[in-house]
C-alpha positions as a Markdown table, in Angstrom:
| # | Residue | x | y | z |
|---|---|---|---|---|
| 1 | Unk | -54.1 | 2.6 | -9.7 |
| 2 | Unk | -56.4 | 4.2 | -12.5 |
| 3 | Unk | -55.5 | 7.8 | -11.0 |
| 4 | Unk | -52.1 | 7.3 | -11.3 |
| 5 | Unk | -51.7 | 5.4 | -14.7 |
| 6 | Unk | -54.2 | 8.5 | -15.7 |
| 7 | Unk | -51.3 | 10.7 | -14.6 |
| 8 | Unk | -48.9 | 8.8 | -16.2 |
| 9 | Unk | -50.3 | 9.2 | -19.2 |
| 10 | Unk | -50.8 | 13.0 | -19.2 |
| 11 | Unk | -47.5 | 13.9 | -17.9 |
| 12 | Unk | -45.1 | 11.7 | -20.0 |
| 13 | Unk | -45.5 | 13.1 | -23.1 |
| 14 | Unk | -44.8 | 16.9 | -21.3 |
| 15 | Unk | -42.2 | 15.1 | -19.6 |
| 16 | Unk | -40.7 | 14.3 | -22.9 |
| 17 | Unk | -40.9 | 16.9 | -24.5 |
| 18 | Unk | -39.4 | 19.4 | -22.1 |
| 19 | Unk | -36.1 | 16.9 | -21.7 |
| 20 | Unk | -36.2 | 16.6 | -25.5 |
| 21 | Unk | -36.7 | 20.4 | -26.2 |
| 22 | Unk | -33.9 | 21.3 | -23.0 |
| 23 | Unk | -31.1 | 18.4 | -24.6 |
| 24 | Unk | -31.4 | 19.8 | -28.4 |
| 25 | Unk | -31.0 | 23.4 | -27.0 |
| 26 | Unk | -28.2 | 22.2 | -24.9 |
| 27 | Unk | -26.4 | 20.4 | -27.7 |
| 28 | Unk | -27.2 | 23.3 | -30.0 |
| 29 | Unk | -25.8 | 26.6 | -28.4 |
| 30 | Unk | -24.5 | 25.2 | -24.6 |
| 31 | Unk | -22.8 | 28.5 | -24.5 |
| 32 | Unk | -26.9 | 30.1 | -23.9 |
| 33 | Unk | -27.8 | 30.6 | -20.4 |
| 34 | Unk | -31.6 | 30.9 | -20.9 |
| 35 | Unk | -30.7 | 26.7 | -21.5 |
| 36 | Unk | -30.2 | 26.8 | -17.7 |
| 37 | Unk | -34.2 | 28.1 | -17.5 |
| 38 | Unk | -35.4 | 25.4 | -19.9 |
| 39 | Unk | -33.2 | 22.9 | -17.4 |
| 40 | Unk | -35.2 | 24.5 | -14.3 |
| 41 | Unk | -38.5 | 24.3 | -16.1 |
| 42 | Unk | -37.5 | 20.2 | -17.5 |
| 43 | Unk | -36.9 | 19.4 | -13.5 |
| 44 | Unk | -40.0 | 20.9 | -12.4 |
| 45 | Unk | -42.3 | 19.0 | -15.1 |
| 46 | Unk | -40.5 | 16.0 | -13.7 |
| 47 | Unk | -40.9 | 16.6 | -9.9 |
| 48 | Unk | -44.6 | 17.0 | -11.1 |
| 49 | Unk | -44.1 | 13.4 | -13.4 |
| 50 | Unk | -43.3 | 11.5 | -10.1 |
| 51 | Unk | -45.2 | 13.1 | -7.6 |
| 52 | Unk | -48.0 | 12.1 | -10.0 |
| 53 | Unk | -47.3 | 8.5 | -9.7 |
| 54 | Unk | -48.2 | 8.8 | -6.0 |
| 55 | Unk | -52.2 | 8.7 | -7.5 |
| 56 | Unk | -54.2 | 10.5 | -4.5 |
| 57 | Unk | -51.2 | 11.1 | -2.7 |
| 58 | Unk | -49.4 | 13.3 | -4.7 |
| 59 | Unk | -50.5 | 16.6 | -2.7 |
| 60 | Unk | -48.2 | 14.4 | 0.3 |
| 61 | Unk | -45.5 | 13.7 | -2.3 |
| 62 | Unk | -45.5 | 17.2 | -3.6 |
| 63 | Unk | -44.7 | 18.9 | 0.2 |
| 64 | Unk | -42.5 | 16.4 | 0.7 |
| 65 | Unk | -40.9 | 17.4 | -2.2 |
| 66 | Unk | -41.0 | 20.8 | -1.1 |
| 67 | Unk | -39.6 | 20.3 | 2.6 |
| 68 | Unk | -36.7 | 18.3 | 0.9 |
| 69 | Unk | -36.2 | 21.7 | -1.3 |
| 70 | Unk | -35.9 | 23.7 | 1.9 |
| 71 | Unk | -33.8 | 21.4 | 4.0 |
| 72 | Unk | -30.8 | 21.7 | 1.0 |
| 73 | Unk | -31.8 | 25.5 | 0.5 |
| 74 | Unk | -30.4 | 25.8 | 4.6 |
| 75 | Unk | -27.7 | 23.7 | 3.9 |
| 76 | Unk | -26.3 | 25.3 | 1.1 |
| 77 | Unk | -25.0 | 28.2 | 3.3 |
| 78 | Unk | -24.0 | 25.9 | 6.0 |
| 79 | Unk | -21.7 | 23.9 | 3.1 |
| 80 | Unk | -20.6 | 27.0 | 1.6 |
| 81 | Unk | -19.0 | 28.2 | 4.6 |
| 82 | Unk | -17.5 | 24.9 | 5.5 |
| 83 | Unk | -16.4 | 24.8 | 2.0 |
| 84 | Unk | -15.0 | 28.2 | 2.3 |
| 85 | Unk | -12.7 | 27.4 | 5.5 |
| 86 | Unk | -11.3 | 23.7 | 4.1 |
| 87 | Unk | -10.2 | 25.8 | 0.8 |
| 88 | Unk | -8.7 | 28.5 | 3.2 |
| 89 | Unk | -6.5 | 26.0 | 4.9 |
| 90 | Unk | -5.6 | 23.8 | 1.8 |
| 91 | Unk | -4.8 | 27.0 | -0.3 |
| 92 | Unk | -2.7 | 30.2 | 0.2 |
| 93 | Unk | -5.0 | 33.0 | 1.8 |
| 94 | Unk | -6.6 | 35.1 | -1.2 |
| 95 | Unk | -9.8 | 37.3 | -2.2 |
| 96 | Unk | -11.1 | 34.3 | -4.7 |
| 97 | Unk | -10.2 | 31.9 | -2.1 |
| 98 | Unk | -12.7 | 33.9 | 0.1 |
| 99 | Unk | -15.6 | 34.0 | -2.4 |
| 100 | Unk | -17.1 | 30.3 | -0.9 |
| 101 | Unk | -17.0 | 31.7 | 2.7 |
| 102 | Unk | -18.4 | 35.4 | 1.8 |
| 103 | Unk | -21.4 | 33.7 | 0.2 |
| 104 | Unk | -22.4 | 31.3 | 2.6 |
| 105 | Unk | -22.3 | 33.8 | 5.1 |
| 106 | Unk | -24.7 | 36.1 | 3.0 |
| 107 | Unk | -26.6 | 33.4 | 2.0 |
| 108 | Unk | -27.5 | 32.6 | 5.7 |
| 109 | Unk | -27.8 | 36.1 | 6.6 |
| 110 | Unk | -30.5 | 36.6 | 3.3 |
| 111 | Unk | -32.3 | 32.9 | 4.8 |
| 112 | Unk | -32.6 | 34.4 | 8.7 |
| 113 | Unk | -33.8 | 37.4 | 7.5 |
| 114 | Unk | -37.0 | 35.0 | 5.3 |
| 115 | Unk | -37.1 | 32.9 | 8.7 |
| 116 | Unk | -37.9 | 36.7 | 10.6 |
| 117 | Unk | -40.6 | 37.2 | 7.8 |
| 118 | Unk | -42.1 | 33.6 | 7.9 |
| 119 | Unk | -42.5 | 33.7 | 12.0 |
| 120 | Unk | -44.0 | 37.2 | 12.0 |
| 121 | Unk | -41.0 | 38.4 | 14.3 |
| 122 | Unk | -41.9 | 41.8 | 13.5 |
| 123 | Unk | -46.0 | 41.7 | 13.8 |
| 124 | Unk | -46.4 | 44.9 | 16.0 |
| 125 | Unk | -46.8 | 48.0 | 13.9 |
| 126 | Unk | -44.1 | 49.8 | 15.3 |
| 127 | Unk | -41.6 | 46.8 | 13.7 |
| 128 | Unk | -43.3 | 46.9 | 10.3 |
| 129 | Unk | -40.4 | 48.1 | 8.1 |
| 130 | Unk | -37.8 | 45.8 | 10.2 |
| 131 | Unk | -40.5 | 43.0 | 8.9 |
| 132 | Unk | -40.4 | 44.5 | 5.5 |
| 133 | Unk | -36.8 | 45.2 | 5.0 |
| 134 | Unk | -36.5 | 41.4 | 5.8 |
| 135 | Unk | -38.4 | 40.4 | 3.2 |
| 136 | Unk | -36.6 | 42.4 | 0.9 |
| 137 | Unk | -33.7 | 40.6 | 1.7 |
| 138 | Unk | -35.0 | 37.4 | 1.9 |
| 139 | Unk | -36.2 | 37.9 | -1.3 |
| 140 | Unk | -33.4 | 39.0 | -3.1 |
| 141 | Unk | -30.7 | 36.2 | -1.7 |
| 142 | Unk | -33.7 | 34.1 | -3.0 |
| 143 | Unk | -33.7 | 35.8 | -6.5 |
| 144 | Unk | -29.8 | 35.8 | -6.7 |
| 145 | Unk | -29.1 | 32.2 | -5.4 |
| 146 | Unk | -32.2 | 30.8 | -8.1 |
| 147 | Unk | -29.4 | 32.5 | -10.8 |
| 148 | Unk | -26.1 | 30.8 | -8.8 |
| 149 | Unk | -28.1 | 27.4 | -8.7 |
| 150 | Unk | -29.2 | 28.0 | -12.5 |
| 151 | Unk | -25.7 | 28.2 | -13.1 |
| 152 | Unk | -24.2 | 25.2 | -11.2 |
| 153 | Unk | -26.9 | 23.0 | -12.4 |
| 154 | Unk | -26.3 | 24.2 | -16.1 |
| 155 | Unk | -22.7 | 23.9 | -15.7 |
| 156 | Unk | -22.9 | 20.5 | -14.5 |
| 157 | Unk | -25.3 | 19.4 | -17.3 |
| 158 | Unk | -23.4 | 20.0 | -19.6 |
| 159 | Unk | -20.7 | 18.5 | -18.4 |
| 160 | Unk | -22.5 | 15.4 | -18.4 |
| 161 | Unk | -23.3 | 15.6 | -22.0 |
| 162 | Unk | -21.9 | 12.6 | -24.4 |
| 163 | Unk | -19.7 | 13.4 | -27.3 |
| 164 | Unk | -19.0 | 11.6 | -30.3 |
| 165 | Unk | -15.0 | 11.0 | -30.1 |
| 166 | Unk | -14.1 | 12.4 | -33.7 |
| 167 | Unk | -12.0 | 15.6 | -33.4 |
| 168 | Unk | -9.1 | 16.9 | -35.9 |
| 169 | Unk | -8.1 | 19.5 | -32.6 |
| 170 | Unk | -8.3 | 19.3 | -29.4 |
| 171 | Unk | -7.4 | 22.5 | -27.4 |
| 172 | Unk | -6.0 | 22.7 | -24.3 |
| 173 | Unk | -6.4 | 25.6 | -21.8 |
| 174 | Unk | -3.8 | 26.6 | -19.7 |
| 175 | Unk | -3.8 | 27.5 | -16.1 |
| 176 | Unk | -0.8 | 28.9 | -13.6 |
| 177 | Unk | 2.2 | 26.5 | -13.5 |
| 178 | Unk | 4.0 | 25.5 | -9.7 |
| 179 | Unk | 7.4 | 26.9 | -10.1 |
| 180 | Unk | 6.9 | 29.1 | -12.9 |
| 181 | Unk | 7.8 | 25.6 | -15.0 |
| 182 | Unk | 5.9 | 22.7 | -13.9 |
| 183 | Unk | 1.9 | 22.1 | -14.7 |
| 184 | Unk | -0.1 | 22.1 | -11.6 |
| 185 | Unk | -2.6 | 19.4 | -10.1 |
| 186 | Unk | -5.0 | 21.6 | -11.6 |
| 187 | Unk | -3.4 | 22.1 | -15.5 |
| 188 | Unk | -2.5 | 18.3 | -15.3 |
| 189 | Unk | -6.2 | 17.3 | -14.6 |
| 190 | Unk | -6.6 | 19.3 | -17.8 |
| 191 | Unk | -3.8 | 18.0 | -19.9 |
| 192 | Unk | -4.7 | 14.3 | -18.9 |
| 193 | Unk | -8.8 | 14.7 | -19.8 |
| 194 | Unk | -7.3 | 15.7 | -23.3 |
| 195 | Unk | -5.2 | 13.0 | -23.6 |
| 196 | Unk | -7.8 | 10.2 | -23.2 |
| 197 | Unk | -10.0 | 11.8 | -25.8 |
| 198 | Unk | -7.1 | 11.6 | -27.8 |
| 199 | Unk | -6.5 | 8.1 | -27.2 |
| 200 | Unk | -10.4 | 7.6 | -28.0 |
| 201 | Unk | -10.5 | 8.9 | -31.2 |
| 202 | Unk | -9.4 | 6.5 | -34.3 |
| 203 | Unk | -7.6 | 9.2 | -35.9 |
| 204 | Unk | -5.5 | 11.2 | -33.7 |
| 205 | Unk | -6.0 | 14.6 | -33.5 |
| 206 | Unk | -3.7 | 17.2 | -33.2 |
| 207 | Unk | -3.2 | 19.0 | -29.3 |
| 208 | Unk | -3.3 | 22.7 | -28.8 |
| 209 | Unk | -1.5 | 23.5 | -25.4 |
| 210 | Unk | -2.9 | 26.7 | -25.5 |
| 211 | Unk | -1.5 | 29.7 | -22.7 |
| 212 | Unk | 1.6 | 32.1 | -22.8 |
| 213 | Unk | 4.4 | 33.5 | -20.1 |
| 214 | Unk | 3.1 | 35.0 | -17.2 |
| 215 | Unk | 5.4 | 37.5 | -15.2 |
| 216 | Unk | 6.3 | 35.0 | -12.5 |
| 217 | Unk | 6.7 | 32.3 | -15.0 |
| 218 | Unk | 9.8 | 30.6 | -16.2 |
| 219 | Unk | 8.3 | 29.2 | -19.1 |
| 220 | Unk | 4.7 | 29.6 | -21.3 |
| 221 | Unk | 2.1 | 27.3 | -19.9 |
| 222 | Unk | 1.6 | 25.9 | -23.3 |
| 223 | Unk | 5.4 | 24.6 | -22.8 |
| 224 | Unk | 4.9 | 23.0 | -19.6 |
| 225 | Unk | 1.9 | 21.5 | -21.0 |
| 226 | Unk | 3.9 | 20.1 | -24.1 |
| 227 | Unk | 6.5 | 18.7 | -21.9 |
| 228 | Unk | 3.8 | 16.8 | -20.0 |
| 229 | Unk | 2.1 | 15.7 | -23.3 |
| 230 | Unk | 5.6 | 14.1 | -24.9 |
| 231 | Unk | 6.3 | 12.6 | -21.2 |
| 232 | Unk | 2.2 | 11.1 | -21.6 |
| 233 | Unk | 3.9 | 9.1 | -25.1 |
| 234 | Unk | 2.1 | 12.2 | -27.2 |
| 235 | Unk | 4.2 | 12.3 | -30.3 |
| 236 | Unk | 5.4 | 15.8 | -30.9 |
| 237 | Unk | 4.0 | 16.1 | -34.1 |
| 238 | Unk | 0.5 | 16.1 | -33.3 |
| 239 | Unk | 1.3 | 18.9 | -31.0 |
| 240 | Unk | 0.8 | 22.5 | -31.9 |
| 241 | Unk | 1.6 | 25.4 | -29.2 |
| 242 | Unk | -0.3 | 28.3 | -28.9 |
| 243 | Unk | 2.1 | 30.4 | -26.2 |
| 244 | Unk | 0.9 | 33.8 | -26.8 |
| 245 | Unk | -2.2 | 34.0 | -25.0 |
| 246 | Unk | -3.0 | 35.9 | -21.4 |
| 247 | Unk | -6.7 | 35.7 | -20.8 |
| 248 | Unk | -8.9 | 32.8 | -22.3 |
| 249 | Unk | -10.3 | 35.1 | -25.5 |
| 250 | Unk | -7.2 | 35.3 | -26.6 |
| 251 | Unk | -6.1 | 31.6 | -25.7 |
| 252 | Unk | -9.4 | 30.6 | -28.3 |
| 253 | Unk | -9.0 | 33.4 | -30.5 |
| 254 | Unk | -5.2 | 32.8 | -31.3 |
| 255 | Unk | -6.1 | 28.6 | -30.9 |
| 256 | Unk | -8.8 | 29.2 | -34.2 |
| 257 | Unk | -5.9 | 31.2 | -36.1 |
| 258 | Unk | -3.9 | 28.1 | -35.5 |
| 259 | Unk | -6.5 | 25.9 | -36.7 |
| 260 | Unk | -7.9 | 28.2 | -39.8 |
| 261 | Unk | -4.3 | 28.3 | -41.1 |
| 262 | Unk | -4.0 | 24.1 | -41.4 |
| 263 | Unk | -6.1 | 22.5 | -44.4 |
| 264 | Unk | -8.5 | 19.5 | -43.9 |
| 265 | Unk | -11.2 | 18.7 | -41.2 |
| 266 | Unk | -11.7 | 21.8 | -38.2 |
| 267 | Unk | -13.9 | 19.5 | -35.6 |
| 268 | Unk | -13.1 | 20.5 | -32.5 |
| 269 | Unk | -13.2 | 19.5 | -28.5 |
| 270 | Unk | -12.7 | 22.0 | -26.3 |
| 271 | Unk | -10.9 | 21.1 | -22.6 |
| 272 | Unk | -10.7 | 23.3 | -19.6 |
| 273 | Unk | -11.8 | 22.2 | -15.8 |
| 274 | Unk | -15.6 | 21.4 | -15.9 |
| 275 | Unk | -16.8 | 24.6 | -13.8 |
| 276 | Unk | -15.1 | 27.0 | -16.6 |
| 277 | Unk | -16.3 | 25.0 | -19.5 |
| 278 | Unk | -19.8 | 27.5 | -19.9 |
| 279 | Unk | -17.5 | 30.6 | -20.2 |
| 280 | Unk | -15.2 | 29.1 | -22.7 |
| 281 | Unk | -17.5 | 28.3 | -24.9 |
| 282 | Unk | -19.6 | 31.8 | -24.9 |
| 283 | Unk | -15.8 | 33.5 | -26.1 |
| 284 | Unk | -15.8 | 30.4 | -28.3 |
| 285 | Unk | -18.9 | 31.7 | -29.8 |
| 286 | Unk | -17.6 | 35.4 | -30.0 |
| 287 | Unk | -14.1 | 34.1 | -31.8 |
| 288 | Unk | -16.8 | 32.1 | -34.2 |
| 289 | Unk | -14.6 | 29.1 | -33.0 |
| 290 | Unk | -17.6 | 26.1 | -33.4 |
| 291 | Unk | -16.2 | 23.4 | -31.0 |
| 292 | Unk | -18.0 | 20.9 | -28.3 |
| 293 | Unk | -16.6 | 21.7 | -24.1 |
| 294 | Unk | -15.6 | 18.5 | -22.4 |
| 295 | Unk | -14.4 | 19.3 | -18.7 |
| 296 | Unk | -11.7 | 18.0 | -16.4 |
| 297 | Unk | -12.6 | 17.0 | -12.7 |
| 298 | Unk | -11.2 | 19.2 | -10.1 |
| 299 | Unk | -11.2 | 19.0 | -6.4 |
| 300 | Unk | -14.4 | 18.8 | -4.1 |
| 301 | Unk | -13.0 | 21.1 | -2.3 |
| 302 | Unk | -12.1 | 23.2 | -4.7 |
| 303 | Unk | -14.9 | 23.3 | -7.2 |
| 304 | Unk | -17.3 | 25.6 | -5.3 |
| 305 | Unk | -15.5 | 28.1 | -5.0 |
| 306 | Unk | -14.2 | 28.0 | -8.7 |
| 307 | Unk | -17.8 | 27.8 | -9.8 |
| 308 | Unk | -18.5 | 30.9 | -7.9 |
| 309 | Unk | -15.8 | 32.9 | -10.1 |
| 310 | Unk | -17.0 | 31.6 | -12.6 |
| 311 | Unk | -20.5 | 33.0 | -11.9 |
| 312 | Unk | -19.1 | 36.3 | -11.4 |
| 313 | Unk | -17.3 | 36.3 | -14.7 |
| 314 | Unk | -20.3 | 35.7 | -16.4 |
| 315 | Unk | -22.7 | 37.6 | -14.4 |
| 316 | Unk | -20.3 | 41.1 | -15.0 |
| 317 | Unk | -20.7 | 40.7 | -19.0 |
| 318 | Unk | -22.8 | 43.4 | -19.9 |
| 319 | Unk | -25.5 | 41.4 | -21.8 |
| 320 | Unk | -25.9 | 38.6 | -18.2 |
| 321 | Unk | -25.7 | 41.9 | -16.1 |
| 322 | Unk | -28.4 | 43.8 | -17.9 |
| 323 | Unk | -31.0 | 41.1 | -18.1 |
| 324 | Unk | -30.1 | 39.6 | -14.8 |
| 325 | Unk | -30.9 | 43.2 | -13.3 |
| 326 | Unk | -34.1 | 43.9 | -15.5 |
| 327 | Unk | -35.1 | 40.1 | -14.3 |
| 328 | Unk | -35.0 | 41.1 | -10.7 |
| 329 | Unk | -36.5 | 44.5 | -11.0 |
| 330 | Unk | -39.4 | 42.7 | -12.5 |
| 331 | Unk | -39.3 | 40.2 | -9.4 |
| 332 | Unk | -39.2 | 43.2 | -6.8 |
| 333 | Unk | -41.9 | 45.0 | -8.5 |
| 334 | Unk | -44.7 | 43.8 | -6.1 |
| 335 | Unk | -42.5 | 44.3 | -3.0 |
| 336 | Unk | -41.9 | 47.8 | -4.0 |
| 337 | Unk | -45.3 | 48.7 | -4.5 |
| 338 | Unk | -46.2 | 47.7 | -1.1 |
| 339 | Unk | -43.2 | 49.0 | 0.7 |
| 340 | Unk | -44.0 | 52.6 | -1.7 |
| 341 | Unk | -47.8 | 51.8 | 0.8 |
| 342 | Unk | -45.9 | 51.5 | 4.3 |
């Protein structure tokens, strides 16, 4: 018992601390990815926190820690994949639809290949670069998928975040519409989060539907979405339409003209499904739009694979792309000397 209050006693403060430190950063500038690190590094600190309260046993309660790690790391390909084939049949057949399936399928291939390493598969000398070429790959689906679960973790965190319910805007981002004229299950999910924080805050903001006309569209998305709002009791006058937009920097760009051009109070919540919620509010940042990201729930089946874009989206941005690459150099270094010894 004196082990473990002694534990207790070192770790809480550190424990504190990092969740303190992680949260303020969070709530400062969400739109940072190196917040998703801090989160990484908060979870750690705790895993150490309770393992500590095991006293003697915590070496037991650290590998079983560990084993529980590795079972979900060689499920996650396994879910991806079935993940992949329900969205496949419940959506029309497409590249992004594909992305869930692609990646569990890698993933697995990247985990074999550490499984070949692990086993020694490849001891004889004559099989020494199949045995290193595996580790090369093992390592890199490693490196990659610590960046997709840095990600998903973040994005989720943030989602979880409480807000204070005081806005004078609330915009809305629009999605494709079903029939070129009617919101989707998707856009509704959207429209409906906005409305309850509408209904939460004692003086009612004012609702930016916020997407134009695509091609195959009857009608901009930020009509459909005003349609739904007046037939969800919204009065019309605390609706402003932003209908211009194509791509989400312009939807928040041309959403802060809106806003910039109206006199009084410019607090702002920002509404989108939860898995594009990080993205929006790194343009938000760009536009110099300063505004809090509340999400919408989507479909299980459906998120992953949303996520996933999302990932990509942000991992192709220059800045993500350069340091993400510079990060894995860094982490190959060692490999490459020895393989430069082979």
């Amino acid at each position: 018992m004196g082990a473990i209050l002694e534990n207790i006693r070192v770790l809480w403060p550190i424990l504190a601390a990092v969740w303190a430190f992680v949260i303020g950063m969070t709530v400062w500038k969400p739109q940072r990815y190196c917040n998703s690190i801090f989160l990484m590094a908060a979870c750690f600190v705790t895993m150490l926190f309770v393992s500590g309260l095991f006293g003697e046993r915590m070496g037991y309660a650290l590998l079983g820690c560990f084993l529980l790690v590795m079972v979900l790391l060689f499920l996650v390909p396994l879910m991806l994949i079935i993940n992949g084939v329900q969205l496949l049949k419940k959506e029309s057949f497409s590249f992004p639809h594909l992305l869930s399936l692609l990646l569990g399928i890698g993933v697995g291939i990247g985990e074999v290949a550490a499984v070949v390493f692990v086993l020694g598969f490849a001891r004889d000398a004559g099989m020494i670069r199949v045995h290193f070429i595996a580790l090369g790959l093992s390592a890199t689906v490693f490196y990659f998928s610590c960046l997709v679960l840095n990600f998903v973790l973040y994005s989720v965190f943030i989602g979880l975040l409480p807000h204070v319910m005081k806005f004078e805007y609330i915009i809305i981002h629009g999605c494709g519409l079903a029939g070129g004229e009617r919101v989707t299950k998707l856009l509704a999910g959207r429209v409906d989060k906005a409305v309850r924080i509408y209904h939460k805050c004692r003086k009612k903001p004012i609702l930016i539907p916020s997407g134009g006309q695509g091609a195959d569209e009857r009608i901009s998305e930020a009509e459909a979405m005003r349609r739904y709002l007046l037939e969800q009791g919204i009065p019309e006058e605390h609706i402003l339409m932003e209908d211009r937009s194509s791509t989400t920097m312009e939807n928040l760009r041309n959403s802060k003209a809106i806003i910039d051009s109206r006199p009084g109070g410019r607090r702002t919540a920002l509404v989108s499904s939860n898995y594009h919620i990080y993205r929006c509010l790194g343009y938000a940042k760009q536009v110099g739009l300063n505004c809090v990201g509340i999400g919408a729930k989507v479909a299980f089946y459906y998120w992953p694979s949303a996520l996933i874009r999302e990932f990509m989206a942000v991992f192709l941005t220059k800045k993500f792309l350069v340091w993400s690459l510079a990060g894995y150099l860094v982490f190959m270094l060692p490999l490459l000397f020895i393989g430069l010894q082979i």
